[in-house]
C-alpha positions as CSV (number, residue, x, y, z in Angstrom):
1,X,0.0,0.0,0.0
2,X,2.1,3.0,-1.4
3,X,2.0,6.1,0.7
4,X,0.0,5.1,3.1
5,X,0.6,7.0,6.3
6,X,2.2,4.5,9.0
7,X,-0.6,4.1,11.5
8,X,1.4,1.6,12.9
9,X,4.1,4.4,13.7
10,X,1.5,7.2,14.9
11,X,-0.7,4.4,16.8
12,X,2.4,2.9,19.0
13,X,3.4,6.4,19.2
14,X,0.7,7.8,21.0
15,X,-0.3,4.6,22.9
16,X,3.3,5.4,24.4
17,X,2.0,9.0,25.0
18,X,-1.3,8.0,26.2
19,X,0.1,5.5,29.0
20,X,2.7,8.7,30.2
21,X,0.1,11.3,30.7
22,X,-2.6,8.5,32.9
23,X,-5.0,8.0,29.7
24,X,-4.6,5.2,28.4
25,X,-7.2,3.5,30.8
26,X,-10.0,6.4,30.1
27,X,-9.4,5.5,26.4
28,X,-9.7,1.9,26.2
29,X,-12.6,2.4,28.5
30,X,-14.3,3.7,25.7
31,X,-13.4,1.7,23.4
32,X,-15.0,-1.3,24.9
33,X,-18.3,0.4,26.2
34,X,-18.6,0.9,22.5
35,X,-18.0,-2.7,21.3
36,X,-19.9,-3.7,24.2
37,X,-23.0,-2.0,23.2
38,X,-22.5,-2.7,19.5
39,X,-21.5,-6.0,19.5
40,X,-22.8,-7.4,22.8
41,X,-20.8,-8.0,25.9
42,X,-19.7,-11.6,25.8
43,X,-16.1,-11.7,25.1
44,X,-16.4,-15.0,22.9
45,X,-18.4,-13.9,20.3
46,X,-17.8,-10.3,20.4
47,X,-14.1,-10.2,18.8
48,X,-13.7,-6.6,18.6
49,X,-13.9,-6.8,22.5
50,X,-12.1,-9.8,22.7
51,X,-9.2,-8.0,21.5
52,X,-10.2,-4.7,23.3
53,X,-9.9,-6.7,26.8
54,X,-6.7,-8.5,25.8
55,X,-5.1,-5.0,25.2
56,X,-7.3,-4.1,28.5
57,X,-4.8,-6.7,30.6
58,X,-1.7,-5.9,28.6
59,X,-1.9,-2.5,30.1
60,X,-2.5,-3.4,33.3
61,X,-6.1,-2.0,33.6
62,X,-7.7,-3.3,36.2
63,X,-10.6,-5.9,35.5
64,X,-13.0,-4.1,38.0
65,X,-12.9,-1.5,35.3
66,X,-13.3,-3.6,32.3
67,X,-16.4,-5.5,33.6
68,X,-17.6,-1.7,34.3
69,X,-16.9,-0.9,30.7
70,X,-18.8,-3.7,29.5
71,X,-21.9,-3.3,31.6
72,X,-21.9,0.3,30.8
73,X,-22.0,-0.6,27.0
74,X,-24.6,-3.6,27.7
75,X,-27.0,-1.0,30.1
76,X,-25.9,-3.1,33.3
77,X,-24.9,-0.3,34.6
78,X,-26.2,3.2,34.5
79,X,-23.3,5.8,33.1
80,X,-23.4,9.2,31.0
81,X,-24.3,8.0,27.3
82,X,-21.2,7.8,25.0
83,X,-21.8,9.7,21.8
84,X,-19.6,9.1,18.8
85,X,-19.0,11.6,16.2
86,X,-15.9,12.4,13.3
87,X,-15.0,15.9,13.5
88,X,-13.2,17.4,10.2
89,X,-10.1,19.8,10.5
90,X,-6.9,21.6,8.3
91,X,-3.9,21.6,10.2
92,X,-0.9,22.9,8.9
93,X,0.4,23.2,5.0
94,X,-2.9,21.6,4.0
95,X,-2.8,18.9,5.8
96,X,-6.4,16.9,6.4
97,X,-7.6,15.9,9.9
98,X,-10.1,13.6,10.8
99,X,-10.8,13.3,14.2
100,X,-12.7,10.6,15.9
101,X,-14.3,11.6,19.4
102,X,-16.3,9.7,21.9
103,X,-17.9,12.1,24.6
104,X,-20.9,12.3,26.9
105,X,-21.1,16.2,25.8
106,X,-21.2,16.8,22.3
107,X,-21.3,20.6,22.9
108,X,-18.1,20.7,25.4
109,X,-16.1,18.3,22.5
110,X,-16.7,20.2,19.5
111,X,-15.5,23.6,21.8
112,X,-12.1,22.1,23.0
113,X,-11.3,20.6,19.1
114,X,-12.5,24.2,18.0
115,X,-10.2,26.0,20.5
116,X,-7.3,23.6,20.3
117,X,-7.0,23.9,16.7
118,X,-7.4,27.5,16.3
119,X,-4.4,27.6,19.3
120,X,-2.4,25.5,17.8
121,X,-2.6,26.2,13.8
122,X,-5.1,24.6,12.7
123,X,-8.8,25.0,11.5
124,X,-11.8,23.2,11.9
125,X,-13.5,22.3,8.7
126,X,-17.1,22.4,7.0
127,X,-18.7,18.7,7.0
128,X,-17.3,16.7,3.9
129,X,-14.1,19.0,3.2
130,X,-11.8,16.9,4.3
131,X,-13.5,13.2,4.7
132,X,-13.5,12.6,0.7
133,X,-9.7,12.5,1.4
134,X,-9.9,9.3,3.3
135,X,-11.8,5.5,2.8
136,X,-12.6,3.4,5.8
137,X,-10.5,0.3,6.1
138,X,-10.0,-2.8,8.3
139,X,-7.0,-3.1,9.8
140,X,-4.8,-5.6,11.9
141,X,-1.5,-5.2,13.5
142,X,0.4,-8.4,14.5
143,X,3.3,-8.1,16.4
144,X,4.4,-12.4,17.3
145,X,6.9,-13.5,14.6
146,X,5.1,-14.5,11.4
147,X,5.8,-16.5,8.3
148,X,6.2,-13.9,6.2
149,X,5.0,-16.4,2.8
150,X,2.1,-18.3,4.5
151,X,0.8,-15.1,6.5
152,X,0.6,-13.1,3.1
153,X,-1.4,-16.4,1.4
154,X,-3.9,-15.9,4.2
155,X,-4.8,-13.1,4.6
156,X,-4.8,-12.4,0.4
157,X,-7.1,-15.4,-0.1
158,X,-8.8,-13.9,2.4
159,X,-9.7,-10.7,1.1
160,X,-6.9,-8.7,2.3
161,X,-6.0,-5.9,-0.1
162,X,-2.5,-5.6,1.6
163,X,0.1,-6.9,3.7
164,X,3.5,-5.2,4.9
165,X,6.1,-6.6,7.1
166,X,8.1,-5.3,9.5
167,X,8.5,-4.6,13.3
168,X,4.8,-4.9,13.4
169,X,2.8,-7.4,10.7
170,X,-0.1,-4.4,9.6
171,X,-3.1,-6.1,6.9
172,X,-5.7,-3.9,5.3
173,X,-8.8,-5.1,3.7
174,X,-11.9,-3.5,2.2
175,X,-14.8,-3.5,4.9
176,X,-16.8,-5.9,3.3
177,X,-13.7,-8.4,3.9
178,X,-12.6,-7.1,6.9
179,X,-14.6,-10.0,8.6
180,X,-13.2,-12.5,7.0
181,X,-10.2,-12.2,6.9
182,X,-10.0,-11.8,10.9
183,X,-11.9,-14.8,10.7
184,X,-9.0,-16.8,8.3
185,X,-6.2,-15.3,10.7
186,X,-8.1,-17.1,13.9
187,X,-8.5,-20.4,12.0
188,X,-5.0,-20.2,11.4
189,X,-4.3,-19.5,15.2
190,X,-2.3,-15.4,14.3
191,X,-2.7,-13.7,17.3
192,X,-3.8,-10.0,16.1
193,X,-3.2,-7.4,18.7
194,X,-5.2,-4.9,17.0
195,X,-8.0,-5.6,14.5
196,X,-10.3,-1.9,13.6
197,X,-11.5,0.0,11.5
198,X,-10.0,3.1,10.3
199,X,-9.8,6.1,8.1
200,X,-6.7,5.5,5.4
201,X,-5.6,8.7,3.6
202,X,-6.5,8.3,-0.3
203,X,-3.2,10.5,-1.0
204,X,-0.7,10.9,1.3
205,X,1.2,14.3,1.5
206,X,4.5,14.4,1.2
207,X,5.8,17.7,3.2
208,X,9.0,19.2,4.2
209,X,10.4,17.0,7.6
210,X,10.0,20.4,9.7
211,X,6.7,21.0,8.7
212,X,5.5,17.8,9.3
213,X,6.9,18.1,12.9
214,X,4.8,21.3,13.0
215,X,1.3,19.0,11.8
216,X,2.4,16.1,14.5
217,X,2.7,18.8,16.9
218,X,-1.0,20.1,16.6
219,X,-2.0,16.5,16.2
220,X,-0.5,15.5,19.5
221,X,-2.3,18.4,21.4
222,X,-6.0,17.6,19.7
223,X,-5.1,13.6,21.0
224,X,-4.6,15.2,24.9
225,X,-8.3,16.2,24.6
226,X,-10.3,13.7,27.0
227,X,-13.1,13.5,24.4
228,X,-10.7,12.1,21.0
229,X,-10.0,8.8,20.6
230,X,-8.3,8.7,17.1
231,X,-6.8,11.7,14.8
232,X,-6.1,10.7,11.0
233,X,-4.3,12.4,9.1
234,X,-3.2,12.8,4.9
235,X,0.3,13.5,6.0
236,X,2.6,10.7,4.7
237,X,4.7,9.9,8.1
238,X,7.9,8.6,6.2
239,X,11.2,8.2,8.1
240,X,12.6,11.0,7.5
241,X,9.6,12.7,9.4
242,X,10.1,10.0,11.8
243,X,13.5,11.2,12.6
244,X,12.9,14.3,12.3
245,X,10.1,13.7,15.1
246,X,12.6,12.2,16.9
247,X,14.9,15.2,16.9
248,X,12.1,17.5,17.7
């Protein structure tokens, strides 16, 4: 998948962030009160909150708060109602943002994204600006050592429109196969760490390696607010704006 922006890198990178500043719980909280009221609350037929509880455990988040999670997304327990909504943005040199928030206060989200952005050189943007720049995807991130040949075979008979290798194993697939191809990657006992949907950038932009420090900047402070979950971006995250972040 040429140019594609390296979710892997920005995902890992603020997973990293998330568990420094205390948020990582608040956010996977989310996450599975969501799956839980979408998909139901029983772990063995629910595999997007199969997954969401195994990453749960690997951080150390208490199970007291993932069966609260899950009754809160089941109605087992009463909680403020979790609204999800995708919030369009410019940040710098024309780079498109699509920001995923889940909040019990619409109203207090859209003000923080609207003041953040504006602080931090950005704009918000007028509903269907930016989100033709982008196609929803499946994705899965393995991270145990693979057979590189056989995993490939998989997953492509699968469905999967793509497979690259490297510290991470990442597969994209077209929603329609998305299910499928989780489903041939069970049978065939992969372990996937991560298995979601989200918003792949149709083009990415290739900028300058100190303006792209600029666009990671603003994107970092619009993933501190409590409401966001997810920002995409159509900035290609290459290495040498991978160093450079590093340098920064």
């Amino acid at each position: 998948m040429s140019g594609h922006s390296k979710w892997s890198t920005i995902k890992h990178k603020k997973a990293a962030a998330d568990a420094k500043r205390g948020k990582v719980f608040t956010r996977i909280a989310k996450e599975i009160t969501i799956s839980a009221r979408s998909g139901g609350g029983d772990v063995e037929s629910n595999n997007a909150l199969r997954l969401l509880v195994a990453k749960a455990k690997a951080a150390n988040m208490p199970k007291d708060n993932i069966d609260k999670a899950i009754k809160r997304g089941t109605g087992e327990l009463e909680g403020g109602e979790l609204i999800e909504a995708v919030y369009e943005a410019y940040a710098q040199h024309g780079i498109g943002l699509l920001i995923e928030v889940v909040t019990d206060n619409r109203n207090r989200a859209i003000a923080d994204l609207r003041h953040c952005t504006s602080k931090y050189g950005g704009t918000m943007a007028d509903s269907g600006s930016v989100a033709w720049q982008f196609t929803r995807k499946g994705y899965i991130a393995i991270e145990e050592e693979v057979d590189e040949d056989d995993l490939f075979l998989i997953a492509a008979e699968a469905g999967a429109d793509d497979v690259e290798f490297g510290e991470i194993t990442e597969i994209y697939a077209e929603i329609e196969n998305f299910q499928a191809v989780q489903l041939a990657l069970e049978e065939a006992g992969i372990t996937m760490n991560e298995a979601n949907l989200i918003f792949e950038p149709n083009n990415a932009m290739e900028i300058e390696p100190s303006q792209a420090v600029q666009v990671m900047g603003l994107i970092e402070k619009i993933e501190d607010l409590d409401d966001v979950q997810n920002v995409y971006s159509t900035l290609d995250v290459n290495d040498e704006v991978i160093a450079a972040m590093g340098e920064a």
